[in-house]
C-alpha positions as CSV (number, residue, x, y, z in Angstrom):
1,X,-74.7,112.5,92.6
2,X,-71.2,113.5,92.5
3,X,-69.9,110.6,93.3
4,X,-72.0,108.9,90.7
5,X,-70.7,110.8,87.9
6,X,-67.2,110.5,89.1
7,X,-67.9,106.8,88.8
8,X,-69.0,106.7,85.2
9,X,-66.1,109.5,84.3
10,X,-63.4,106.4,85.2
11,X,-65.4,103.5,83.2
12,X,-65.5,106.1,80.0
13,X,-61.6,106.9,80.7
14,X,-60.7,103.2,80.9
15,X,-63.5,101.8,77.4
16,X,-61.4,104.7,75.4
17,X,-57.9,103.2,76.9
18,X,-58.8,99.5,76.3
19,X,-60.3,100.2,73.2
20,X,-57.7,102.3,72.2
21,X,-54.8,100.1,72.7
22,X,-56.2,96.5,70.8
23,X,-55.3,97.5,67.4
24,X,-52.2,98.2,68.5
25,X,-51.9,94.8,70.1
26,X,-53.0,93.3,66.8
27,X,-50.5,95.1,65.0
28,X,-48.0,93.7,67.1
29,X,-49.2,90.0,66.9
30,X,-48.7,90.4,62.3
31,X,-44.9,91.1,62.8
32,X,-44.0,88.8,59.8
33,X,-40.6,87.8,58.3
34,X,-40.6,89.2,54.4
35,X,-38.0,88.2,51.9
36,X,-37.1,88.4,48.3
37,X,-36.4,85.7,45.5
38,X,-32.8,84.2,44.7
39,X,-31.2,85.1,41.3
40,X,-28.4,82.7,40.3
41,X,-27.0,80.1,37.8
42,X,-27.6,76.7,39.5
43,X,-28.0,72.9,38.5
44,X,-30.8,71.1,39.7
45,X,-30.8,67.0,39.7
46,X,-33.9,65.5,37.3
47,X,-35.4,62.2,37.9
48,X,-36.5,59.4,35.0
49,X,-38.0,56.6,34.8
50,X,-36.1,54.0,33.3
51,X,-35.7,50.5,32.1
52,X,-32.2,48.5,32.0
53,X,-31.1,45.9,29.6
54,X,-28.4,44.0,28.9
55,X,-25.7,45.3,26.6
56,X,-26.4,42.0,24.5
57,X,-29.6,39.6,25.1
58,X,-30.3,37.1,22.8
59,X,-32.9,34.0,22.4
60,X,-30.8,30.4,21.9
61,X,-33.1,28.5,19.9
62,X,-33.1,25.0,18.8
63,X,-31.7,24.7,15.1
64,X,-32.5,21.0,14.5
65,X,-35.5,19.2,15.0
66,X,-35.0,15.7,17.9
67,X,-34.3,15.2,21.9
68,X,-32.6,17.3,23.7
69,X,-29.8,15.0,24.7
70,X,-27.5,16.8,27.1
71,X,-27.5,20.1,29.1
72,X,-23.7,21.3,29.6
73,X,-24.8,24.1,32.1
74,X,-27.4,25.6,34.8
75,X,-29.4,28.2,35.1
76,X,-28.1,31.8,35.7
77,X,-24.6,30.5,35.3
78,X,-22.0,32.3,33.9
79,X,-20.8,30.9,30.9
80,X,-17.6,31.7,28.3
81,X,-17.7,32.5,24.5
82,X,-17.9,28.8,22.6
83,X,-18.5,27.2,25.4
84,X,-20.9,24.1,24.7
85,X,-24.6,24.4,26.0
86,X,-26.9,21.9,24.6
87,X,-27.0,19.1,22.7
88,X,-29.8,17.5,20.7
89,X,-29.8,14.2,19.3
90,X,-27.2,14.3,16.5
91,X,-27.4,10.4,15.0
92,X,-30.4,11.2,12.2
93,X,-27.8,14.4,10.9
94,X,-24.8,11.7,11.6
95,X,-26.2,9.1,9.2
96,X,-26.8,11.8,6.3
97,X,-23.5,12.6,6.7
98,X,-22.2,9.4,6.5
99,X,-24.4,8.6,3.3
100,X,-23.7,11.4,1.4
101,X,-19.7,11.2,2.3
102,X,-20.6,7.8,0.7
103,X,-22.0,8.9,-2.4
104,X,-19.5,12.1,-2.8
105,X,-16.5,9.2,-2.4
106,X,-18.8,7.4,-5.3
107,X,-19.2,10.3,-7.8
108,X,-15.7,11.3,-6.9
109,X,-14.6,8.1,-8.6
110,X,-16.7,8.1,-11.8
111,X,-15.3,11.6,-11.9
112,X,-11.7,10.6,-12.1
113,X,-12.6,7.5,-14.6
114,X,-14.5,10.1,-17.0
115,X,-11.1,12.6,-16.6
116,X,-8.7,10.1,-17.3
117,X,-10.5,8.9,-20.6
118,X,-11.1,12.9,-21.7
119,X,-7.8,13.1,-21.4
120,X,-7.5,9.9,-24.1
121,X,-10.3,11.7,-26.0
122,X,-12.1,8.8,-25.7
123,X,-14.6,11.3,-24.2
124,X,-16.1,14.2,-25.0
125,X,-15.5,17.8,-22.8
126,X,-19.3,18.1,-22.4
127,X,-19.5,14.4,-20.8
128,X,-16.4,15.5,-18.3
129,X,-18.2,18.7,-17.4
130,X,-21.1,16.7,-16.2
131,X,-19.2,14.4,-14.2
132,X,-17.2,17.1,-12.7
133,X,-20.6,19.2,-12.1
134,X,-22.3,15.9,-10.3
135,X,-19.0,15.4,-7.7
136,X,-19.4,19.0,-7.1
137,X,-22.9,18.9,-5.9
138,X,-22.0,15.9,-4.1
139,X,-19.4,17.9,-2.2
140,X,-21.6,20.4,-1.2
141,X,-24.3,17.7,0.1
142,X,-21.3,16.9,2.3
143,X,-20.6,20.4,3.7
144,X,-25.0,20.7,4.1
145,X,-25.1,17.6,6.3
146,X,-22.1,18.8,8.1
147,X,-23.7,21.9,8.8
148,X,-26.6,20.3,10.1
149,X,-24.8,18.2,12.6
150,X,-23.4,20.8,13.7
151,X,-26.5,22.5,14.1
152,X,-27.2,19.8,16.8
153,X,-24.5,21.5,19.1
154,X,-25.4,24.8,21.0
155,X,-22.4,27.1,21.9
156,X,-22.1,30.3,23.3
157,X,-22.2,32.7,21.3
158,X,-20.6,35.4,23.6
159,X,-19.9,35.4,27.5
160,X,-22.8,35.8,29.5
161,X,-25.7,34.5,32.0
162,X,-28.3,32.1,31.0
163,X,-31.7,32.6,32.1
164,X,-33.9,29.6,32.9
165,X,-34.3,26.7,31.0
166,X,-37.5,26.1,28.1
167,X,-37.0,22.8,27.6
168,X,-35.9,19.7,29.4
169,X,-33.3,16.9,29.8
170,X,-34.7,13.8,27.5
171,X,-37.8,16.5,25.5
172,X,-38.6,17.1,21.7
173,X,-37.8,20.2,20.8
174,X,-38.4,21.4,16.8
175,X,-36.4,23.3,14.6
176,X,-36.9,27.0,16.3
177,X,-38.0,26.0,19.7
178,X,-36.6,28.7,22.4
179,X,-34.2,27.1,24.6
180,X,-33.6,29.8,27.3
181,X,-32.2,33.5,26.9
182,X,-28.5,34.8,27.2
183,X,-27.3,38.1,28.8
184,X,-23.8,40.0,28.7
185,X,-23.9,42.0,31.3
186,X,-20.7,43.6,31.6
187,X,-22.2,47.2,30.7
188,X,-25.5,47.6,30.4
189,X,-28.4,50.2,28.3
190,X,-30.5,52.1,30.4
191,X,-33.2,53.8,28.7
192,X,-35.7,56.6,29.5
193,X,-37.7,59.2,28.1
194,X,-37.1,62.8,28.6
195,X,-39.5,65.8,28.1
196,X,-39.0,68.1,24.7
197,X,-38.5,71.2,27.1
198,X,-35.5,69.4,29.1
199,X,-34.1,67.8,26.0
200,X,-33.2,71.4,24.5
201,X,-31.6,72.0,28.0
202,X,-30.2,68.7,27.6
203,X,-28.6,69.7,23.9
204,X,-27.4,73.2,24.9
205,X,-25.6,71.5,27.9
206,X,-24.5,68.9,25.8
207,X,-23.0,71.2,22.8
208,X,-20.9,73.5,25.7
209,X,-19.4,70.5,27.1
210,X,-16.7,68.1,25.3
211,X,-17.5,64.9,26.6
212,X,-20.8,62.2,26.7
213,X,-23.2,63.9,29.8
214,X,-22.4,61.7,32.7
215,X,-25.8,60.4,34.8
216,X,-26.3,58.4,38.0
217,X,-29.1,55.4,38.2
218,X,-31.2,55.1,41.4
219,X,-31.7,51.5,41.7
220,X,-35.1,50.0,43.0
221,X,-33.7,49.8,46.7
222,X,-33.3,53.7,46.6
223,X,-29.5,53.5,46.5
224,X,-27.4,55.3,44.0
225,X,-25.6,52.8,41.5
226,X,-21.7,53.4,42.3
227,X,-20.7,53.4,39.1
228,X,-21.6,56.7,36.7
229,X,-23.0,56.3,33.0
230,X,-22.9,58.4,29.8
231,X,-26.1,59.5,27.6
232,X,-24.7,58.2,24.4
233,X,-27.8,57.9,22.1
234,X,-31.2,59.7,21.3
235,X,-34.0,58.5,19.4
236,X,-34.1,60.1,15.9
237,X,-38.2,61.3,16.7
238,X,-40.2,62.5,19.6
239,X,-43.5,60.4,20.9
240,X,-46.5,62.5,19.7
241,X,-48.9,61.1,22.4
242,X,-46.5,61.9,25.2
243,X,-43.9,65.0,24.1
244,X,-41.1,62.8,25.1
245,X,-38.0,61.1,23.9
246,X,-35.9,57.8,24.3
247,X,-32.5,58.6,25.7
248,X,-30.1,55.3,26.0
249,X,-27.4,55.7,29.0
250,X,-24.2,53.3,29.3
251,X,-23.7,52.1,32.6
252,X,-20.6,49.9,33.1
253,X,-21.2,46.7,35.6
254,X,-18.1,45.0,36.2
255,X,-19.3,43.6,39.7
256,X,-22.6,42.2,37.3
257,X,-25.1,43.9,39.9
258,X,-27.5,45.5,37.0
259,X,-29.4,42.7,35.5
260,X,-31.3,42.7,32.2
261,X,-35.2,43.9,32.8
262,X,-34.6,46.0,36.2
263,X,-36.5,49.3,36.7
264,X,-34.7,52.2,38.5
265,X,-34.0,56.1,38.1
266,X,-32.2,58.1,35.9
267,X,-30.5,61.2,37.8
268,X,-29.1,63.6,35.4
269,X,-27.9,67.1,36.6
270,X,-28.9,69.8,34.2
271,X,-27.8,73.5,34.8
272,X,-29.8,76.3,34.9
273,X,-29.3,79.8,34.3
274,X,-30.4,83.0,36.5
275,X,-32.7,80.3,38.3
276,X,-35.1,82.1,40.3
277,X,-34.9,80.5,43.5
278,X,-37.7,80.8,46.3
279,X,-38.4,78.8,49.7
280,X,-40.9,76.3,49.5
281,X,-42.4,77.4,52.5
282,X,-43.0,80.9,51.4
283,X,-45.6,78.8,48.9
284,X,-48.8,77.7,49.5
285,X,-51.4,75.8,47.8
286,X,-54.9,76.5,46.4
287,X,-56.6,73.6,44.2
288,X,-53.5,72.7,43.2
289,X,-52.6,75.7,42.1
290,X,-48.6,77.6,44.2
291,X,-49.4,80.7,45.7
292,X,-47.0,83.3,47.6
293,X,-47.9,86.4,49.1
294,X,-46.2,89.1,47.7
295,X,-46.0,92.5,50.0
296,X,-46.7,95.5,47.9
297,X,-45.2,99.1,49.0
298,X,-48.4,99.9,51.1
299,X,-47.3,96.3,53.2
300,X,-50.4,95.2,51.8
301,X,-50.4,91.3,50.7
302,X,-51.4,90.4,47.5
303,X,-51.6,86.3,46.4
304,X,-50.3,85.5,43.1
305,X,-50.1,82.1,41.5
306,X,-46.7,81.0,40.2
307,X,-45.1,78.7,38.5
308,X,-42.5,75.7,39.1
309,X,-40.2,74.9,37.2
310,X,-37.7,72.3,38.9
311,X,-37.5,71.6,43.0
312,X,-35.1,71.2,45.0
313,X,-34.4,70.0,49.0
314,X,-36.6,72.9,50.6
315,X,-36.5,75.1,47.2
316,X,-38.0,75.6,44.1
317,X,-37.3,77.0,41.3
318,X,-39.7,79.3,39.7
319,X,-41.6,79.6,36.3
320,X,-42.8,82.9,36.2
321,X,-44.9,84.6,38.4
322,X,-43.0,86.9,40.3
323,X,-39.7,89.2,39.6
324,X,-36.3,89.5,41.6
325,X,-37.5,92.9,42.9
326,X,-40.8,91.8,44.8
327,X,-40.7,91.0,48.4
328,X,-42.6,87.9,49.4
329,X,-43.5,86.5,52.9
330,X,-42.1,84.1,54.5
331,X,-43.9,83.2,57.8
332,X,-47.0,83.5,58.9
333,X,-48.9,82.8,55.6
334,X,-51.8,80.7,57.6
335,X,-52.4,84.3,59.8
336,X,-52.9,86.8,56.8
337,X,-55.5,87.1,54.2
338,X,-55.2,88.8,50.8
339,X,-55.7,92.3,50.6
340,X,-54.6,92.8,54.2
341,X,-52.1,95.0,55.6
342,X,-48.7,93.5,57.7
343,X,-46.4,94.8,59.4
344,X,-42.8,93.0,58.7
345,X,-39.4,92.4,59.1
346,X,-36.9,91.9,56.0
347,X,-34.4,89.8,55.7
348,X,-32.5,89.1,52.0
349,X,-32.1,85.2,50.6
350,X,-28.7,85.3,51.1
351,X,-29.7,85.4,54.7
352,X,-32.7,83.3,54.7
353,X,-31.6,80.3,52.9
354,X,-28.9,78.9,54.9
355,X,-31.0,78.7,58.0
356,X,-33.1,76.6,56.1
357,X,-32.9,72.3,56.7
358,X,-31.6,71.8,53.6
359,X,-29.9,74.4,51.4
360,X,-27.6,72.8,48.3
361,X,-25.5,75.5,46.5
């Protein structure tokens, strides 16, 4: 019996150790890292949509109705101001201006005859008038059909790229007809549209700073243009169905990369003050909804929803949500639940965020 009782003394002895020691083991195993927000004046890098045009790009369209006679140049050739371009047929327009030199040279005669006999008063002032008022209007149907052949020639009207061709060697074309599109391309208007929020940023930037904001565009191959551009022009009104409005950058393009109807990116840098500046992965997400766990003074953790306002490379930049002064966690948000108590380890931002992957002052 003894023996028996000793037996079951030891197996209560070692249930009250074992038991004993597991919350301790689990208090152990919650040993989080805990840190605070990130108060400072910043810039952060926006992103926008945008569309590029030309500087200039106009539609060369026929003046004169006939065949298109000659073609002086090729498509997406480069061509110089004046240069000639097309040619329709010009002998209709050099006919009527043959015919009404002719009968300008006529009039011009009868004129002089009717002068010299005013001048003899054999005539009166009123019959000289009309004769002079007849070789007049014949003049000017001399300058009209000069106009018109010249109308038959297509120059350029500035330098620039031409675009495909509308019309053909040897086809009719009518008075109007497009012929094919130029470009100048030397600099080039990017536009995109920029929240009403970030505009006011935008105009208190602006309105501290002398010169045009300066902006980079992100072309289509994800490169960064080399060449920096100025916001130089806003639209006078914002779009009611969307809260934005039309900015209009100036890029320069002296090796004529940027072409007229290219998509791309706006980056523009816009500075922010007393950003508050959290880890990404101190968030987590909840029906789309940015959570963090703040740690209250009982190291109890509470979620709260916040805010972003801007992000950056393994940052963001809060809204609201939370203050300077709360402590947030770091790791281990996958092995708490709210409401539960941790034990932690602190360490401030200043401390935290340069071991992150990527941390951009």
């Amino acid at each position: 019996m003894k023996s028996i009782f000793l037996w079951m003394s030891l197996c209560a002895v070692y249930c009250f150790t074992s038991c004993s020691s597991k919350p301790e083991e689990k208090e152990e195993q919650i040993k989080l890292l805990v840190t605070s927000p990130l108060v400072k004046d910043t810039t952060v890098t926006k992103e926008y949509v945008a569309q590029i045009h030309a500087y200039q790009h106009i539609e060369l369209r026929a003046l004169e109705k006939g065949y298109l006679q000659k073609i002086f140049v090729d498509e997406g050739q480069e061509v110089k101001k004046g240069q000639p371009m097309f040619q329709i047929t010009p002998l209709v327009y050099n006919a009527d201006l043959q015919k009404s030199q002719a009968e300008a040279n006529y009039v011009g005669i009868e004129y002089q005859n009717t002068k010299n006999l005013a001048d003899s008063n054999i005539v009166s002032k009123n019959e000289l008038a009309l004769a002079k008022a007849k070789y007049n209007k014949a003049k000017a149907e001399v300058s009209l059909a000069k106009t018109h052949l010249q109308f038959t020639s297509i120059n350029a009207p500035f330098n620039g790229i031409m675009d495909h061709f509308q019309g053909r060697l040897g086809s009719l074309v009518d008075e109007g007809d497009l012929l094919t599109t130029l470009s100048d391309n030397s600099k080039m208007w990017v536009y995109f549209n920029v929240p009403e929020a970030e505009y006011l940023a935008y105009k208190e930037h602006a309105k501290a700073s002398d010169d045009a904001v300066k902006v980079n565009l992100l072309m289509a191959n994800n490169e960064v243009f080399p060449f920096p551009g100025k916001v130089q022009t806003i639209e006078a009104d914002f779009n009611n169905e969307t809260g934005n409005i039309a900015f209009r950058a100036t890029f320069p393009n002296p090796n004529g990369l940027l072409r007229n109807g290219e998509t791309g990116s706006v980056l523009m840098t816009v500075p922010l003050k007393h950003a508050l500046i959290v880890p990404q992965k101190a968030t987590f997400e909840v029906l789309e909804k940015k959570f963090v766990y703040v740690v209250d003074k009982n190291n109890v953790v509470h979620q709260r929803e916040v805010h972003i306002a801007s992000e950056m490379p393994d940052l963001y930049i809060l809204k609201d949500g939370i203050t300077p002064s709360d402590k947030i966690l770091l790791e281990g948000i996958r092995k708490v639940k709210d409401g539960e108590k941790i034990s932690y380890t602190y360490e401030s931002p200043q401390q935290v965020l340069p071991k992150l992957k990527v941390y951009s002052e």
